[in-house]
C-alpha positions in Angstrom: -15.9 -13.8 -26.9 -16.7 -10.7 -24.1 -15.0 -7.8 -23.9 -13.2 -7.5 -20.5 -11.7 -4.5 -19.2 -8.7 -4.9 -16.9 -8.6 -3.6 -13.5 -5.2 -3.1 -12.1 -3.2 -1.8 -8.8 0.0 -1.1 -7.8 2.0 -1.5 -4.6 5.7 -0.2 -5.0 8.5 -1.0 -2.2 11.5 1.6 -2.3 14.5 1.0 -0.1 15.3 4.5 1.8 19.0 5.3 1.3 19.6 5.9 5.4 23.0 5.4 6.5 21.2 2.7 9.6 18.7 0.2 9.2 15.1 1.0 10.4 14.9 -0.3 14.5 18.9 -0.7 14.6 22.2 1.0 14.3 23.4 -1.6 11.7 24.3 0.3 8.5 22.3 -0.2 6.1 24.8 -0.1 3.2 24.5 -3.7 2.4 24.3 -4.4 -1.2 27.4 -5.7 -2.4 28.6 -7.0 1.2 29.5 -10.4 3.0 27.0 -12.2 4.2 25.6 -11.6 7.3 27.9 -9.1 8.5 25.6 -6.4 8.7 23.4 -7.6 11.5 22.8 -7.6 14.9 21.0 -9.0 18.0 18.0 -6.6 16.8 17.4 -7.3 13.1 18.1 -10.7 14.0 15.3 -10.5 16.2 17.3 -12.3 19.1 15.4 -12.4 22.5 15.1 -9.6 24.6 16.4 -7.2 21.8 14.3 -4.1 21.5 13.6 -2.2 18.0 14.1 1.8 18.4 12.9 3.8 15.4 14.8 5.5 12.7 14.1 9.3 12.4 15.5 10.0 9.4 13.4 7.0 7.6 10.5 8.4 9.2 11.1 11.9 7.5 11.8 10.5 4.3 8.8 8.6 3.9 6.8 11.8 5.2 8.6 13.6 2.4 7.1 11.1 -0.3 3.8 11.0 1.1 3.7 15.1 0.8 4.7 15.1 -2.9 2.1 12.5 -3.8 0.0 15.1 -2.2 -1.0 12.5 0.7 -2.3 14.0 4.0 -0.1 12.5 7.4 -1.9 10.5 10.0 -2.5 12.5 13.3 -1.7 8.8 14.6 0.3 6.5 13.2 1.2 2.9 14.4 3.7 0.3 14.0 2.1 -3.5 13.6 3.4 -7.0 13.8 2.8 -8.8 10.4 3.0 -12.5 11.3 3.7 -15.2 8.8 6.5 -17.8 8.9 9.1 -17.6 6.1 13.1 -18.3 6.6 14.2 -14.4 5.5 12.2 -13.1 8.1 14.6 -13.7 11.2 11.5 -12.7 13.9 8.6 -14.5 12.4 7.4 -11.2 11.8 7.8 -8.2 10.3 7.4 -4.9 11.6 4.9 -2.6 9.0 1.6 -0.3 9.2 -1.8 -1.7 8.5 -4.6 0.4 10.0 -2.5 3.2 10.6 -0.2 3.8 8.0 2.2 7.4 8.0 0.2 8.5 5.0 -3.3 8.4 3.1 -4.9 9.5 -0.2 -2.5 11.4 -2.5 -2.7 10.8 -6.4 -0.3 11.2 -9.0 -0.8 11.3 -12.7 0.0 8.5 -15.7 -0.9 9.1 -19.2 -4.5 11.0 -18.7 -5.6 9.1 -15.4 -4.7 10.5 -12.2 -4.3 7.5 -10.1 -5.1 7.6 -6.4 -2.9 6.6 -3.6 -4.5 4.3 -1.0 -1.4 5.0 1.5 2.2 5.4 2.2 3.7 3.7 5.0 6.8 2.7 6.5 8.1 -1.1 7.2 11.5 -2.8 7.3 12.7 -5.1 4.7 13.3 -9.1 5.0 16.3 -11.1 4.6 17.6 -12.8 1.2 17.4 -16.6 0.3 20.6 -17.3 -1.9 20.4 -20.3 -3.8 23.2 -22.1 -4.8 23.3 -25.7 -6.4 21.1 -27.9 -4.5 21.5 -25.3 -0.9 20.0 -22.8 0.3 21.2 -20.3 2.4 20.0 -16.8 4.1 21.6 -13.6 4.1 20.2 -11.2 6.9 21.8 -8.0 5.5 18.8 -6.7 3.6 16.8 -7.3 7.0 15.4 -4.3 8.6 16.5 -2.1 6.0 13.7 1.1 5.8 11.3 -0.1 3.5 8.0 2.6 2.1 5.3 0.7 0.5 3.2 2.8 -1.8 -0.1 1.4 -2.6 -2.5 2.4 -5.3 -6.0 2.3 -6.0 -7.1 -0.2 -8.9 -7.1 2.9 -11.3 -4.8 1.5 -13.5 -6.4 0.2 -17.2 -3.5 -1.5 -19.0 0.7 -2.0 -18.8 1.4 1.4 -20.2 -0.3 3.5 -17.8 1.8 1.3 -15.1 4.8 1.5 -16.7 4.6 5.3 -17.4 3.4 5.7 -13.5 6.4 3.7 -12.1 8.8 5.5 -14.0 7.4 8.7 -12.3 7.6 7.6 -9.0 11.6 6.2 -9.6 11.9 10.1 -11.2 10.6 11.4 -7.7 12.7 9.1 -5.2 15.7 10.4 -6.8 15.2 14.0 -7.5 14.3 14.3 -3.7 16.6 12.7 -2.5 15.2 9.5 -0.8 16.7 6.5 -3.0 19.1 5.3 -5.4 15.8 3.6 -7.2 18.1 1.2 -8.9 15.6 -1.5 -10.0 18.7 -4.2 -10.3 19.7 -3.5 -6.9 16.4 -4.4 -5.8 16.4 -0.6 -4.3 12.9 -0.6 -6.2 10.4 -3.6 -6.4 7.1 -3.6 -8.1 3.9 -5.6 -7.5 0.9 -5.5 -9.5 -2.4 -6.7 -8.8 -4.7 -7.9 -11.8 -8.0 -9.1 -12.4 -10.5 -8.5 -14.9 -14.4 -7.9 -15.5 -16.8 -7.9 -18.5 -17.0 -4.4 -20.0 -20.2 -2.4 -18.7 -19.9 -4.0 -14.9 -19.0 -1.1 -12.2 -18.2 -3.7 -9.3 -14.9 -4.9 -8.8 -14.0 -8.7 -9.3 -13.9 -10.7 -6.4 -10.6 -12.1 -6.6 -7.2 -10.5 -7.6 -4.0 -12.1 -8.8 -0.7 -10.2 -7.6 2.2 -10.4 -9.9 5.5 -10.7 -6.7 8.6 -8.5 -7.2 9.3 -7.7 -10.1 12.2 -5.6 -11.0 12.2 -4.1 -14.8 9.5 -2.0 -16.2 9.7 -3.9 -18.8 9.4 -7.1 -17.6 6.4 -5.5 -15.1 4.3 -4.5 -18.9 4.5 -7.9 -20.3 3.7 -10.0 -17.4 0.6 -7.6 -17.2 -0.4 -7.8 -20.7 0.2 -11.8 -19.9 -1.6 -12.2 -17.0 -4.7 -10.4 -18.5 -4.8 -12.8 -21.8 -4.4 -15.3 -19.5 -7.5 -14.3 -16.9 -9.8 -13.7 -20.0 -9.1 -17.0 -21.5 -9.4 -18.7 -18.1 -13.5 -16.8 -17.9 -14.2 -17.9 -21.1 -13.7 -21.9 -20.7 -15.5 -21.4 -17.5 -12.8 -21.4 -14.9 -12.9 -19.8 -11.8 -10.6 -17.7 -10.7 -9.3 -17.2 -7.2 -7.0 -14.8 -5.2 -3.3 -16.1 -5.6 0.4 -14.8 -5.8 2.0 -15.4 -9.3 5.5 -15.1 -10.3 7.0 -13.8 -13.9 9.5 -16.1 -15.8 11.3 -13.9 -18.1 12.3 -16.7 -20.4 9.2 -19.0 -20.8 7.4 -15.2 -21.0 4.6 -16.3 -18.8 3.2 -16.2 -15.3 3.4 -19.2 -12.8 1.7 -19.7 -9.7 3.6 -19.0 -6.2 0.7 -19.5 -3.4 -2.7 -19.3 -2.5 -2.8 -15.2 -1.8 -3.2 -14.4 1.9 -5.5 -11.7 3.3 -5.0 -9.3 6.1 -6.5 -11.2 8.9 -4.3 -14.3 7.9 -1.2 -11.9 9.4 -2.8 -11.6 12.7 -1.8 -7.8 12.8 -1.6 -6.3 15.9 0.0 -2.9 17.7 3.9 -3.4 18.2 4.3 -3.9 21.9 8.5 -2.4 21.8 7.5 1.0 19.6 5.5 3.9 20.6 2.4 5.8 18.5 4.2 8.1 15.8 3.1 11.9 16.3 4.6 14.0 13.6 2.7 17.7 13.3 6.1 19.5 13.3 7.9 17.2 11.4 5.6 17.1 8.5 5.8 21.0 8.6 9.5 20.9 8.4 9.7 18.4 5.8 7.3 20.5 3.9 9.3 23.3 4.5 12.4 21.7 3.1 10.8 19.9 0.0 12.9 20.2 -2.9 11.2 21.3 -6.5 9.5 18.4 -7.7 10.6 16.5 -10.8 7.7 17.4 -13.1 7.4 20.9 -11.8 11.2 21.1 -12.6 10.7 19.4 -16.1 7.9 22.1 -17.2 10.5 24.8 -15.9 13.2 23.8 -18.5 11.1 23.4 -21.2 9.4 26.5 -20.5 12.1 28.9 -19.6 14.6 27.5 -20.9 13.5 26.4 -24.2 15.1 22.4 -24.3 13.0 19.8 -25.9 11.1 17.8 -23.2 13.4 14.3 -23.6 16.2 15.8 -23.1 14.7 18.0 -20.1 13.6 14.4 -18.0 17.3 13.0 -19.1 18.7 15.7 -17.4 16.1 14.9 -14.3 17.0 11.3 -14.6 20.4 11.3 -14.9 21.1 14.1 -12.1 22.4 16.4 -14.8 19.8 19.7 -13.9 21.8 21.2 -10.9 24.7 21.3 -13.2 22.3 22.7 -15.9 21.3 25.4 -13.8 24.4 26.6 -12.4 26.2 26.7 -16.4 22.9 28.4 -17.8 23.6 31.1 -15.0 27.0 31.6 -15.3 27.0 31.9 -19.1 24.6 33.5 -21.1 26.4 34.3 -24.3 26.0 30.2 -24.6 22.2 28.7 -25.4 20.4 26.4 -22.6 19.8 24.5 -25.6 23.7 24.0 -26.4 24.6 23.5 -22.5 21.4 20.5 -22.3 22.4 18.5 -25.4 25.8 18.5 -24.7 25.1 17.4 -21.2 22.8 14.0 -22.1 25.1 13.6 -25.4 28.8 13.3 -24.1 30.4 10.6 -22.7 32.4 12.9 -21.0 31.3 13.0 -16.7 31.2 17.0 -16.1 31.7 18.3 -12.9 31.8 21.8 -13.2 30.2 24.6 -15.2 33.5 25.7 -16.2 34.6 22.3 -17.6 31.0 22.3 -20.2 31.4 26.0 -21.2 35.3 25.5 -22.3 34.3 22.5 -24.1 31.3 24.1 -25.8 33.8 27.1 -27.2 36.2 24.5 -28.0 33.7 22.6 -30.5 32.2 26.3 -31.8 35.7 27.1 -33.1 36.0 23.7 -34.9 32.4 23.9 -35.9 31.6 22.8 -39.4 29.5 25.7 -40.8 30.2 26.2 -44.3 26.6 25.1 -45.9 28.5 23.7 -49.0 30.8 21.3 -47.0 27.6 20.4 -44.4 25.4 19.9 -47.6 28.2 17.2 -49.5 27.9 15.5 -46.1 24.0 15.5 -45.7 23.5 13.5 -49.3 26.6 11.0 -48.6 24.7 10.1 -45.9 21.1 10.2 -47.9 22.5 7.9 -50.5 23.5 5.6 -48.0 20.9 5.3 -46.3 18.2 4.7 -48.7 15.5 2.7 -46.2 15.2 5.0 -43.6 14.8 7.6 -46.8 12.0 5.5 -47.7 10.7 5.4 -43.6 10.7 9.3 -43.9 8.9 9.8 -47.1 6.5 7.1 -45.6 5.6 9.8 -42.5 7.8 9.0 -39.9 9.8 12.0 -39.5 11.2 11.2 -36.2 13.8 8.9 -38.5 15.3 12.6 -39.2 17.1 12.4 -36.0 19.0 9.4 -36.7 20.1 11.2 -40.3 20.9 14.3 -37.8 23.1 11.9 -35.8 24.8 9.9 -39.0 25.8 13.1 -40.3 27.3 14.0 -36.7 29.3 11.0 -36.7 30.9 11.4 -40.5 31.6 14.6 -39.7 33.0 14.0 -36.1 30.4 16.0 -34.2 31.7 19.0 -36.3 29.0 19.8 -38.0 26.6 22.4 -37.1 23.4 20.7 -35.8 21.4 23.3 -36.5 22.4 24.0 -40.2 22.2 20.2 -40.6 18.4 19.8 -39.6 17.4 22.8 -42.3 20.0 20.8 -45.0 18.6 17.6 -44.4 14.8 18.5 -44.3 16.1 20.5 -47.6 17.5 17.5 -49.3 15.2 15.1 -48.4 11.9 16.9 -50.3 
């Protein structure tokens, strides 16, 4: 059998969290919402209704263009992408081909930095709704601002993806553009995959692209599926052509959608109802206004302020580093390090320093820290647990956390985390 080395791209689709839809008023709060109640004469593309263009999407997808490091089009155009399909209320749907908001750009996953092809702004399509035996179409999503960010084939295998993805959902939400909820559907991947015999430089000439998919999870293994399933398909001499695939979670394998379209089968052309995008002093103001960026942010904390690096992008991910900031600044008789893991570890929602630094002096006075108490604790829970002794001894030390945390819970979160770690690394020589 040949060695084949996978070749993959990415497009991403990110819903902008406006408060109106992208050529309407409509609001474009829809998830959740009756059917069909958030439309109108425009995003049901009615005759004689005319699209206007939302500002505020237009800034937004400038601002993620910037941080991918993506230079703005001097000229930027609007299109009509024709196709026939019953959540798309026009028989269009309103995007940028040849002169997309954004171009190059490249961000980094794993030890590749991956190039960006373009950012661009479109609106989003209706929802088919199947129930039973009917079928029926909800036009609430439709015209909802829509940025489609399109990679380069850089990518080599699922991880490098999956890692990359996870980046960009980090960035949408630290500046401020979307919710990035991949259940919502705020955040919809596409992946396209082919593969070539190992030494070859050109690129194959078909690609298969994976549709919407909605878990990182599920985007790795219908990767990692799709590329067993290529290289078998070369081998018994099968040709393969350019189609759209679907992923079915529970037979864990790929199934074919459609024949895959290319450009010229959309029929692009300028649209007639918007005018050219010119956006010099925009882009300076967005500039101007960019927030830190999430990884610039996460090699702060570590850096300045000491805290392991998972707990630094939980507090990135889950919103938590604003709040971070302010109670490392308003108490310095209490650690970063203290403030952080309390933060990512309690169930409790914090909304103000205040609140985390009485808590924190709270739990000091009932701290645990007699070494002869913590130690009686530390080998209960050793002689409990004699498998993941064995896991330790066998070089996995990272198993020490989840001593760390067994000894937390016996001891109600008493104990003194610190005193623990040198006890149990102690005991378990």
């Amino acid at each position: 059998m040949k060695k084949y080395q996978p070749i993959i791209g990415l497009e991403v689709h990110i819903e902008l969290n406006t408060k109106s839809k992208m050529f309407c008023g409509c609001s474009a709060d829809y998830f959740g919402k009756a059917p069909n109640t958030h439309t109108c004469p425009i995003c049901l593309g009615l005759p004689g209704a005319l699209p206007f263009i939302n500002h505020e999407a237009i800034n937004k997808c400038l601002m993620i263009g910037l941080a991918l490091g993506c230079q703005v089009n001097k000229k930027s155009l609007f299109e009509r992408k024709n196709y026939f399909y019953p959540d798309l209320p026009k028989g269009y749907q309103i995007s940028q081909y040849r002169w997309p908001l954004c171009i190059g750009g490249r961000l980094e996953a794993g030890d590749t930095n991956i190039r960006i092809n373009r950012v661009h702004q479109e609106e989003d399509t209706g929802k088919l709704i199947h129930i039973g035996n009917q079928t029926g179409v909800d036009f609430n999503r439709s015209g909802v601002p829509l940025v489609e960010i399109v990679t380069e084939p850089d990518f080599s295998d699922s991880t490098q993806v999956k890692e990359f993805a996870k980046k960009l959902q980090q960035l949408f939400r630290s500046v401020g553009v979307s919710n990035a909820d991949m259940e919502r559907g705020d955040m919809r991947l596409e992946a396209n995959v082919s593969v070539r015999p190992e030494g070859k430089s050109d690129l194959p000439n078909y690609r298969v692209e994976l549709k919407n998919i909605n878990s990182f999870k599920f985007m790795g293994e219908a990767i990692d599926y799709e590329i067993e399933r290529q290289i078998k398909a070369l081998e018994s001499g099968e040709k393969l052509t350019q189609e759209t695939r679907g992923w079915d979670q529970e037979k864990k394998q790929t199934y074919l959608q459609r024949s895959k379209e290319e450009a010229n089968d959309y029929r692009y052309f300028p649209e007639p109802d918007l005018p050219e995008l010119r956006v010099k002093s925009e882009e300076l103001r967005v500039k101007s206004e960019m927030p830190e960026l999430p990884w610039d942010l996460e090699s702060r904390l570590v850096n300045d302020y000491q805290i392991n690096q998972a707990v630094a992008v939980t507090l990135i991910n889950q919103g938590l580093d604003k709040l971070f900031l302010k109670t490392v600044n308003k108490s310095p008789a209490i650690t970063p390090k203290d403030i952080a893991n309390l933060l990512v570890n309690s169930t409790i929602k914090y909304t103000s320093p205040d609140q985390i630094l009485t808590d924190l002096q709270t739990r000091r006075s009932n701290l645990i820290t007699d070494e002869t108490e913590l130690k009686k604790i530390v080998e209960q829970v050793i002689s409990e647990n004699p498998d993941l002794v064995s896991i330790y001894k066998s070089g996995k030390v990272t198993v020490l956390q989840v001593f760390i945390g067994a000894v937390m819970k016996k001891s109600s979160g008493k104990a003194d985390a610190g005193k623990v770690s040198k006890l149990l690394l102690e005991s378990l020589k």
